[in-house]
N, C-alpha and C positions, 0 to 999 in steps of 0.2 A: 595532238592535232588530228583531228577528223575530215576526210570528206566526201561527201558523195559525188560518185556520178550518175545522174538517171539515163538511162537506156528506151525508154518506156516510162509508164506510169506502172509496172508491174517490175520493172528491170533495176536496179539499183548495184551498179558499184561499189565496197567501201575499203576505203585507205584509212589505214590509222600509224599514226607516229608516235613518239613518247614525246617529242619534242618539235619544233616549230619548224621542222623541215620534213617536207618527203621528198624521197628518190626518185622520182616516177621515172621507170623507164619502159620502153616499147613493150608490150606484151604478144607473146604470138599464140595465146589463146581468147584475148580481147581482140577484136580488130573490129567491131563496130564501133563509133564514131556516137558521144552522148547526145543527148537530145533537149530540147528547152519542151520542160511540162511543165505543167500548173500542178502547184503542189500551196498547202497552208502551212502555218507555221503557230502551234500553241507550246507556249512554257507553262506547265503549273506542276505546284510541288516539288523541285528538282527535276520534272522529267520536261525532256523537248519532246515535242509530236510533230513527227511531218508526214501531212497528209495529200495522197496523191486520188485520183482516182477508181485506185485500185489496191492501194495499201498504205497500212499504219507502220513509221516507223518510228520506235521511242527511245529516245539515246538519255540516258542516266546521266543529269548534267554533275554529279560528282568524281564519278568513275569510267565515263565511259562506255557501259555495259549497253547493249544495242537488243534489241528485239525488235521484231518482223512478226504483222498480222492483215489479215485480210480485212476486207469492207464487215463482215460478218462476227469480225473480232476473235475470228480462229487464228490458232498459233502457228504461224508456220517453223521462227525459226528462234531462237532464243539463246544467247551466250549464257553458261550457269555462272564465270563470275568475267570481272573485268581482266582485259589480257594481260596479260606480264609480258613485258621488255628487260630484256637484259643486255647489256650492255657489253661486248667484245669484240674480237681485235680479226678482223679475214683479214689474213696475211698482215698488209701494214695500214689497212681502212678502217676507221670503224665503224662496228654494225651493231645488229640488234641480233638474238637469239626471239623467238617470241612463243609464247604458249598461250594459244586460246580454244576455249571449250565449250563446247555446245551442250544443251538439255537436249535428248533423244526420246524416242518413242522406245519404247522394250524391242520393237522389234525392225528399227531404222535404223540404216545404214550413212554412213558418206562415205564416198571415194574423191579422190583423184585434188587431196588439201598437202600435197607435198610429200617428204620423203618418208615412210614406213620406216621406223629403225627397231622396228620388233618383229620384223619379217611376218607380220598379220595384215595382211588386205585389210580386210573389217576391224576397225578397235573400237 
């Protein structure tokens, strides 16, 4: 399950689930409220395109796989493969473990995508 939320025509949300359920619960680093934009909608070749006025977003209708481009067709952000779910047990609930990966520049960073378990800010 996928979904977005737009923010903007530049803002985009995304939730992904393995299965036909999400959790959604409060965020205390979202707290704006999504917005109704005009966006288009083309399927060709496997891939979905949803186009806003300020960005290409292309979801790989096999796997999943998401990429992010501007009007100009630069890359801003790009998954290298589709995420993994795994499936275990918090306490007596079940959840997901999940691993997803991005294509970098040689010299791009992210921060601030959850908990560091290699005690490296940067990976």
């Amino acid at each position: 399950l996928l979904q977005l939320y737009f923010y903007g025509p530049d803002v985009v949300r995304v939730l992904k689930s393995p299965d036909s359920t999400l959790n959604i619960q409060e965020s205390l680093s979202v707290i704006a409220k999504p917005s109704l934009i005009d966006f288009t909608v083309v399927e060709k070749d496997g891939l979905l395109e949803l186009l806003t006025s300020s960005l290409k977003i292309n979801i790989d209708l096999e796997n999943g796989k998401m990429s992010f481009k501007n009007l100009d067709n630069n890359l801003l952000l790009q998954e290298k493969e589709a995420a993994i779910f795994t499936s275990i047990k918090d306490i007596k609930e079940d959840a997901f473990k999940v691993k997803q990966t991005f294509k970098l520049e040689k010299d791009e960073v992210i921060y601030g995508l959850g908990q560091q378990q290699s005690n490296q800010l940067n990976q």
